[in-house]
N, C-alpha and C positions, 0 to 999 in steps of 0.2 A: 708447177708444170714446166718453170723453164726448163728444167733440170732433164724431165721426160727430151725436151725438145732436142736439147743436145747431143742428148743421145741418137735420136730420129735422126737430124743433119749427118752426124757421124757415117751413120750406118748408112745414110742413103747416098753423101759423097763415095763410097768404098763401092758402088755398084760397078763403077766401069771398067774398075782396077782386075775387081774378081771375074768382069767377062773377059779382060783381056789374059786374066792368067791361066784362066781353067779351060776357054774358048781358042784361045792363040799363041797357049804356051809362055807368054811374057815374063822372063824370070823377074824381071824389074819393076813387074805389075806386083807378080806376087809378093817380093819386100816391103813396096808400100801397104798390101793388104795385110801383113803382118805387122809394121810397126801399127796400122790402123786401127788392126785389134788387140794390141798392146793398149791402145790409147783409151779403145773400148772399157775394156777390164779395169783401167785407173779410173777411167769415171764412174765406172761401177760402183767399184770400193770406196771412191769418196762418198758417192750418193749415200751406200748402206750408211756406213758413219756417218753423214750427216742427218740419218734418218732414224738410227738410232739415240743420237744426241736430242732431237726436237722430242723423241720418245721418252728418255728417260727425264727430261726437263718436264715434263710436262706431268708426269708419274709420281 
């Protein structure tokens, strides 16, 4: 589950980022909300692989 967790912190750091870009226009909001879901998506990827790995170890 820490794995979930990381994810959770991610996403819930990027809250203020996405009001201030969508809410106030902040260009410099929105770059960090982009590299943030850049960051999102890597952790993704590693999750699935790692989740695929405990899977076929396990198989």
């Amino acid at each position: 589950m820490n794995r979930f967790n990381e994810i959770k912190e991610l996403v819930l750091s990027l809250e203020a980022d996405f009001e201030k870009f969508y809410d106030k226009k902040n260009q410099a909001a929105g770059t960090r909300v982009r590299k943030g879901m850049q960051d999102i998506k890597n952790l993704a990827q590693d999750i699935r692989k790692e989740v695929q790995d405990i899977k076929n170890a396990e198989g």
